[in-house]
C-alpha positions in Angstrom: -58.1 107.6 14.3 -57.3 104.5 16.1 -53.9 104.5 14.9 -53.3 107.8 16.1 -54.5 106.8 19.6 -52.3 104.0 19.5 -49.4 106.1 18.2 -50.2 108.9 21.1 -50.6 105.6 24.0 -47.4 104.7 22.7 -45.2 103.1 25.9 -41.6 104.3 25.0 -40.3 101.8 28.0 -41.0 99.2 25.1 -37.8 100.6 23.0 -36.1 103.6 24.5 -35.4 104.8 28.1 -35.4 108.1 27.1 -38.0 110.3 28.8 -40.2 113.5 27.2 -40.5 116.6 29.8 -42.9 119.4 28.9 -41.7 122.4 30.6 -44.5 125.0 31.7 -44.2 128.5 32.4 -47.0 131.6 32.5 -46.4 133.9 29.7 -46.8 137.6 29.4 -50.3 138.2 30.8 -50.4 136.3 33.7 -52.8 133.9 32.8 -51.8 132.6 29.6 -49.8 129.0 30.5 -47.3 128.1 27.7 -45.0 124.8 27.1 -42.9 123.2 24.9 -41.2 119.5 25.2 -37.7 118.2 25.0 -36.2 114.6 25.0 -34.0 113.8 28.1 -31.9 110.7 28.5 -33.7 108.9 30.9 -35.8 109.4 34.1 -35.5 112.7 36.7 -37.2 113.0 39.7 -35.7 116.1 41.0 -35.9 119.3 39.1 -32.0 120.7 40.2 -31.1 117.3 37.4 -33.1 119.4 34.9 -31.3 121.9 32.5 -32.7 124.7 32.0 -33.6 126.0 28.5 -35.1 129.5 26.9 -38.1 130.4 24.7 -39.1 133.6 22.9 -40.4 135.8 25.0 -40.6 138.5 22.4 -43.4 136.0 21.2 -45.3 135.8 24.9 -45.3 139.4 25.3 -42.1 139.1 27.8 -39.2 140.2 26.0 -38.0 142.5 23.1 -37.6 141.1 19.6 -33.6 142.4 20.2 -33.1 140.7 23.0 -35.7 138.1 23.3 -34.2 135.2 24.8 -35.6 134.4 28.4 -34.3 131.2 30.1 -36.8 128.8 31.9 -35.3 127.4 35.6 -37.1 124.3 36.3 -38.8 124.2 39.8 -41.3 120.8 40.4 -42.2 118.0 38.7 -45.4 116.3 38.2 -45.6 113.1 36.7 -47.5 113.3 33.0 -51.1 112.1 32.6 -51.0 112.7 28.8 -47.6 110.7 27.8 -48.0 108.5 30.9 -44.7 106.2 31.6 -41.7 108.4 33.3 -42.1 111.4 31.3 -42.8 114.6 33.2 -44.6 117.9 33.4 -42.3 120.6 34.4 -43.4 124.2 36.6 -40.8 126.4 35.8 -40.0 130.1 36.4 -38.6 132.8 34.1 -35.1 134.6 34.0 -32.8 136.9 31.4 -29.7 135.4 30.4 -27.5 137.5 33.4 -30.3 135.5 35.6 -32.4 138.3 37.3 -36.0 137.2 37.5 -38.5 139.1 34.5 -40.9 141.4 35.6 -43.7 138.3 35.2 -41.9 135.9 37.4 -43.8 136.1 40.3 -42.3 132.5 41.8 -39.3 134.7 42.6 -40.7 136.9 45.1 -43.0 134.3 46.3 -39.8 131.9 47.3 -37.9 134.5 49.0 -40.6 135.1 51.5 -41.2 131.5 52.1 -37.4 130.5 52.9 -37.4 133.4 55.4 -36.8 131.8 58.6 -39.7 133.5 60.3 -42.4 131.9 57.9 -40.9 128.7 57.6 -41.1 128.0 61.3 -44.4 128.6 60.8 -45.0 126.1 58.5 -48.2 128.0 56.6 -51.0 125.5 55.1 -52.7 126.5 52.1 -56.1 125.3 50.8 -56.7 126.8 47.6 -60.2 126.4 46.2 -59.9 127.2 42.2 -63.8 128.5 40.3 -64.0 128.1 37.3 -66.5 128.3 33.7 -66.6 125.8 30.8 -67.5 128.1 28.0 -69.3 126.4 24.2 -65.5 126.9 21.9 -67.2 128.9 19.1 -69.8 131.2 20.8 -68.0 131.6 24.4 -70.9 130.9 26.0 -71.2 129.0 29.0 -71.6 125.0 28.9 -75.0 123.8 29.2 -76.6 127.8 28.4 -78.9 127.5 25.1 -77.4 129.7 22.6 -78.4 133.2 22.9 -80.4 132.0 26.0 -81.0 132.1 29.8 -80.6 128.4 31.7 -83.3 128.6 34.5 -82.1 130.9 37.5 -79.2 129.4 40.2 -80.4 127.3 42.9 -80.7 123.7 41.4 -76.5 123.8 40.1 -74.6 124.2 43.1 -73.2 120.5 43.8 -76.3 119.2 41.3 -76.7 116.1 39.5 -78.5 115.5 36.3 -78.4 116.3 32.6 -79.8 119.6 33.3 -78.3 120.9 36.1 -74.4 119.7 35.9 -72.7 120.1 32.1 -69.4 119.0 31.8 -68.6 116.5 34.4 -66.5 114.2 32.1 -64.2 116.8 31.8 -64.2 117.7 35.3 -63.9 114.1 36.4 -61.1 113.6 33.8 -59.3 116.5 35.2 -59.6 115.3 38.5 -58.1 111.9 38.1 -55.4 113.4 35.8 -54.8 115.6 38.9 -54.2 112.6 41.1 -52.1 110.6 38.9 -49.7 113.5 38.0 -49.0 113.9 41.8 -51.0 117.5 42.6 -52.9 117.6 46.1 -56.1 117.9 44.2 -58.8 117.3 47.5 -62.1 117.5 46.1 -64.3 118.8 43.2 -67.8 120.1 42.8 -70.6 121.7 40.7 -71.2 125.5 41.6 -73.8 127.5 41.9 -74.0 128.7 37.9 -74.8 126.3 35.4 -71.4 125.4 33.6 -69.3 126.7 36.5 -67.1 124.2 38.8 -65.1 123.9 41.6 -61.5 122.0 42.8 -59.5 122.0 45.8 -55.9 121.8 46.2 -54.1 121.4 49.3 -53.8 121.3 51.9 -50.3 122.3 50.8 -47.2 124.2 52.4 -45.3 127.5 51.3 -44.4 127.4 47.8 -45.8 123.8 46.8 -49.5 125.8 46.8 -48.5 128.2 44.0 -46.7 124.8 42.1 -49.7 122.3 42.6 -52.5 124.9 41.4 -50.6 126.1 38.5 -49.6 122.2 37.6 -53.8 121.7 37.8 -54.8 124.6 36.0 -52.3 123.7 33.1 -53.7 120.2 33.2 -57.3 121.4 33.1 -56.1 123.6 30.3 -55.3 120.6 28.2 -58.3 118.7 28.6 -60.5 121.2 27.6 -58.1 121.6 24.5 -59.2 117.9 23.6 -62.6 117.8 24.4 -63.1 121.3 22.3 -64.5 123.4 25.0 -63.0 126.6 26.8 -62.2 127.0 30.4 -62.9 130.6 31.6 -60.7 132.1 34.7 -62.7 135.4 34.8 -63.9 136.3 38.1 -67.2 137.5 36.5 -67.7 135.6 33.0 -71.5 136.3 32.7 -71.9 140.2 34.4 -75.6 142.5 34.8 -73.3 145.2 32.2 -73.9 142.1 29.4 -77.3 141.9 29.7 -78.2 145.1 29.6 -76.2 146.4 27.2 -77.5 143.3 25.4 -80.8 144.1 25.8 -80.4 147.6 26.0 -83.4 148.7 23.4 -86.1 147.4 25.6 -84.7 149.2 28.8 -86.9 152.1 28.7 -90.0 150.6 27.2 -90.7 147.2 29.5 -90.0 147.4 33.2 -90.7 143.7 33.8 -88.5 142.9 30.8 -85.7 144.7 32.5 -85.9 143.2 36.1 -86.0 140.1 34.2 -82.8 140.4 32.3 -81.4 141.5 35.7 -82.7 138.6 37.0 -81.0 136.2 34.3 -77.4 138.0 34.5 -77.0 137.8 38.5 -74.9 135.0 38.8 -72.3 134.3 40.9 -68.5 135.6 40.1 -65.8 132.8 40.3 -63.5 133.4 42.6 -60.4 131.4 44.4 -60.7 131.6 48.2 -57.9 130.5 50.0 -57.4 128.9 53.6 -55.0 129.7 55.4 -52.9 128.4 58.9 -49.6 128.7 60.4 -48.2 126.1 63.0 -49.2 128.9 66.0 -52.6 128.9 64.7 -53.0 124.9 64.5 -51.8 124.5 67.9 -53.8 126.1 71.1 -54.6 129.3 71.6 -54.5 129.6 68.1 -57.5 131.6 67.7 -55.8 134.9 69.2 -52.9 134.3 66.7 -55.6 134.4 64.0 -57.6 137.5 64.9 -54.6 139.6 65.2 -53.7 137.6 61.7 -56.8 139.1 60.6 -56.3 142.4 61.7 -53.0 142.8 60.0 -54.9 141.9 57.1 -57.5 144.5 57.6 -54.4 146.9 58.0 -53.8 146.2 54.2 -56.9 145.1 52.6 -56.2 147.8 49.8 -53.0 146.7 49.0 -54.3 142.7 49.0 -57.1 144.0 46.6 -54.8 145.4 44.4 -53.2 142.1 44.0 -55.9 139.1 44.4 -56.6 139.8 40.4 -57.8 141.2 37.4 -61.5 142.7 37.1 -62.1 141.8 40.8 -64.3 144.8 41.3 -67.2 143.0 39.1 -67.4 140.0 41.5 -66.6 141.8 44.8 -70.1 143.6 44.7 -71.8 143.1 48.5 -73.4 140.6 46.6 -73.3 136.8 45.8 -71.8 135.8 48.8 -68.8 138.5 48.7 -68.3 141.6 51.2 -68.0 144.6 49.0 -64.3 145.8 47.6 -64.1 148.5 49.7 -65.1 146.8 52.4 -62.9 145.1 55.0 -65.1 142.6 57.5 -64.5 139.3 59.1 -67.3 137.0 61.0 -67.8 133.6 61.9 -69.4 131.2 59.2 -70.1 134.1 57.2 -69.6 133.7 53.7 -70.2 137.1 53.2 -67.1 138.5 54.4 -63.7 139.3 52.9 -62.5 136.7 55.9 -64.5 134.0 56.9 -63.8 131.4 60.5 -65.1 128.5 60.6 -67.7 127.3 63.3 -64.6 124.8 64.4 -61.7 127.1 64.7 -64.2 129.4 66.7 -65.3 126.0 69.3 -61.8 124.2 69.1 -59.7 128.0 69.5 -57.7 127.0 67.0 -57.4 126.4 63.3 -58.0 128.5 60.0 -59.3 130.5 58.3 -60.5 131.6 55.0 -59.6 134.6 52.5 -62.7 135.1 50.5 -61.1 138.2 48.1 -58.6 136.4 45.7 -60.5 136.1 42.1 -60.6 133.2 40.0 -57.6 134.6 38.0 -55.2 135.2 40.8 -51.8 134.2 40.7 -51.5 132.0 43.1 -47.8 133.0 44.0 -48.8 136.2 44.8 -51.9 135.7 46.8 -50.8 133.0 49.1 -46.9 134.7 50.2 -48.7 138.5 50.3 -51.0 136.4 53.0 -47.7 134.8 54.4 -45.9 137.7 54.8 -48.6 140.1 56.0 -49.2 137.7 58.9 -46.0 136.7 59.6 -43.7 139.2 59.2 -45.4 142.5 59.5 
């Protein structure tokens, strides 16, 4: 074992200047994050001096087996935290050989509506704030939960310290500093309110960069739950009621008290990915009217943002939980039970941001933060 840490710590400086750059790009589902590496001749800081290369995409659910090459452009680099020296990790975005965008290559769109002219004089911030779940590898259960049992109900978790209130720190902290290092605009971190669920920040970030940074961190959070053997969860509502009861379903009819207590142990918070949002007019004063008619355009198409803000939404957009219901389009003022929450400062300064509370865990983030651009901006 130590030899193959000292193999893997290996600095190639020492006897090459060749470089290794592991390309990234989402695979068929949406969610799934694949790479593969390749040896370049030496250092690149800019991703136009990267060549672009083509995977399988018959094997990532993205392509026909005849015709299953898909070519990979790169589009940012982040420096590695697992290789370390110069080498490189690479966000890229998928094409076919004639070079039209695949159906999954959501970077595309998101990149045309940020170099319009319109939305790049408004220079829109994004703070994304990623929820998440460590999950046990072999039972899928969550981090810290007994196996086959209830932790004690939410209250103590949420930003808690202790052995039994926050499970899996070293992997969050890990992921934190790896975050740092690589180059991502990672801004803070913290325990949530269910046991084994956490929280990071990226941004503030502009346009495009948002979508590149949280897809650079989720990757790297990917690969450090790979090595400590534990699973990260993107589902917007890992531990549902449904479970429990269908669980527990043969003492449903028969124990009352047993039943309001399962209910009890499966109301937890969903995960979701909230996202803050500004534009130059709405940083500067009198930016407070820019934002209300913001929101209003967003009220305009709340069914078409739902529709897009991810998979299996509906189980965490409930009324409940701090979430306004899916149906449901309301905004307030410090109230984190709306789809659109101000902030007590923007309200007093009349001017700032504000805050998308729909987007699920598993959004993309391409998708969520130029729909928000463009509904603002340019409608």
């Amino acid at each position: 074992m130590a030899l193959l840490n000292d193999l893997i710590n290996l600095n190639l400086k020492d006897s090459t200047s060749k470089i290794i750059a592991e390309y990234i790009w989402i695979g068929g589902s949406g969610m799934d994050l694949r790479s593969k590496a390749r040896t370049l001749p030496g250092p690149v800081t800019d991703p136009k001096e990267l060549p672009k290369w083509n995977y399988d995409g018959s094997s990532t659910g993205q392509a026909p087996g005849e015709d299953s090459e898909v070519i990979l452009y790169p589009q940012a680099i982040f420096k590695d935290p697992f290789r370390r020296g110069d080498n490189i990790l690479v966000i890229c975005d998928a094409y076919t050989p004639a070079g039209e965008p695949i159906p999954t290559n959501k970077r595309y769109a998101a990149a045309k509506i940020f170099s319009n002219r319109e939305v790049e004089k408004e220079v829109p911030w994004y703070g994304l704030e990623q929820e998440y779940t460590l999950l046990q590898k072999d039972i899928n259960w969550p981090l810290g939960w007994p196996q086959g049992g209830f932790p004690g109900p939410q209250g103590p978790y949420y930003c808690g310290i202790g052995a039994d209130k926050a499970f899996g720190r070293d992997i969050v902290d890990a992921h934190y500093k790896a975050c740092l290092y690589a180059g991502v605009n990672i801004s803070g971190i913290n325990g949530e309110v269910m046991p084994g669920q956490w929280e990071f920040q990226v941004g503030p970030s502009v346009g495009i960069a948002s979508g590149d940074e949280l897809w650079a961190a989720r990757y790297i959070l990917e690969r450090i739950t790979e090595i400590a053997g534990v699973v990260v969860s993107f589902d917007p509502k890992p531990i549902p009621v449904s479970f429990f009861m269908a669980f527990h379903s043969s003492y449903l009819c028969r124990d009352v008290f047993y039943t309001n207590l399962l209910l009890d142990q499966g109301d937890w918070n969903g995960a979701g990915a909230h996202t803050n949002y500004s534009t130059k007019s709405m940083r500067e004063e009198g930016g407070y009217e820019i934002i209300k008619k913001a929101i209003e355009k967003l009220g305009l198409r709340h069914k078409e943002h739902i529709a897009a803000y991810g998979e299996g939404n509906e189980r965490r957009l409930t009324g409940r939980h701090e979430t306004a219901n899916i149906h449901t389009f309301k905004w307030g003022v410090a109230n984190r039970g709306a789809s659109i929450r101000v902030g007590r400062d923007t309200e007093k300064d009349g001017k700032g941001y504000f805050e998308d509370r729909r987007p699920a865990s598993n959004m993309d983030p391409y998708v969520v933060t130029s729909m928000i651009a463009e509904t603002t901006i340019l409608l």
